[in-house]
N, C-alpha and C positions, 0 to 999 in steps of 0.2 A: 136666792134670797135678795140678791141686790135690786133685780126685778119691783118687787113687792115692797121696799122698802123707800121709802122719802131720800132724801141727800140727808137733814138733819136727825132724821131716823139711824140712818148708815153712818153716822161719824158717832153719835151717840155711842150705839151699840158698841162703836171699834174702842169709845175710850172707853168703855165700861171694861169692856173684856182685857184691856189692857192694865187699867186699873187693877189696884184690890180693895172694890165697895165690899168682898164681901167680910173682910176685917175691918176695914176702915170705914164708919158712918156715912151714908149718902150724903150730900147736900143739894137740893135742886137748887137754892140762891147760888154755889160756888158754879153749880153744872149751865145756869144763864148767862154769869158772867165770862166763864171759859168758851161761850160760844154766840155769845152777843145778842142773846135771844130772850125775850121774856119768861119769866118761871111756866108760865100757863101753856107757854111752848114746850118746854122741856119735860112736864108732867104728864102733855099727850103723846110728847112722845115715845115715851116712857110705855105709857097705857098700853099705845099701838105696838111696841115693840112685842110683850107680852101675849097679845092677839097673834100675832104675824109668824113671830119665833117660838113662841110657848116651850117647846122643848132645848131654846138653845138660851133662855132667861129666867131667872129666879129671883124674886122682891119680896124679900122678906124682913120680918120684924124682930131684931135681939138684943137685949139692953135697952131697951127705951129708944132706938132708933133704927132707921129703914136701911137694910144694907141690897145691895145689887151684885149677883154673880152675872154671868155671862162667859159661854164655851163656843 
């Protein structure tokens, strides 16, 4: 994976999967500010994760907001 994967792609992923998005509401403004990157950063990299990992990422919609798992 790490191969395949950007540097901010790779940190991404580790705080998601650390996190719990997938109780707790996503925020892409808090996830730009946690990594000193512009939101438009963090939404491709998001995207790309998605493509890359598909079987090891889930973005999904519940309560009116976007949660992220990751295993």
């Amino acid at each position: 994976m790490a191969e395949e994967l950007s540097e901010l792609e790779a940190r991404i992923f580790e705080w998601i999967r650390q996190s719990d998005f997938e109780n707790v509401p996503w925020s892409t403004a808090k996830a730009a500010r946690s990594f000193k990157v512009k939101q438009d950063e963090v939404y491709e990299a998001v995207a790309a994760l998605t493509r890359k990992v598909p079987d090891r990422i889930q973005v999904f919609y519940k309560d009116g907001s976007v949660h992220i798992a990751a295993e």
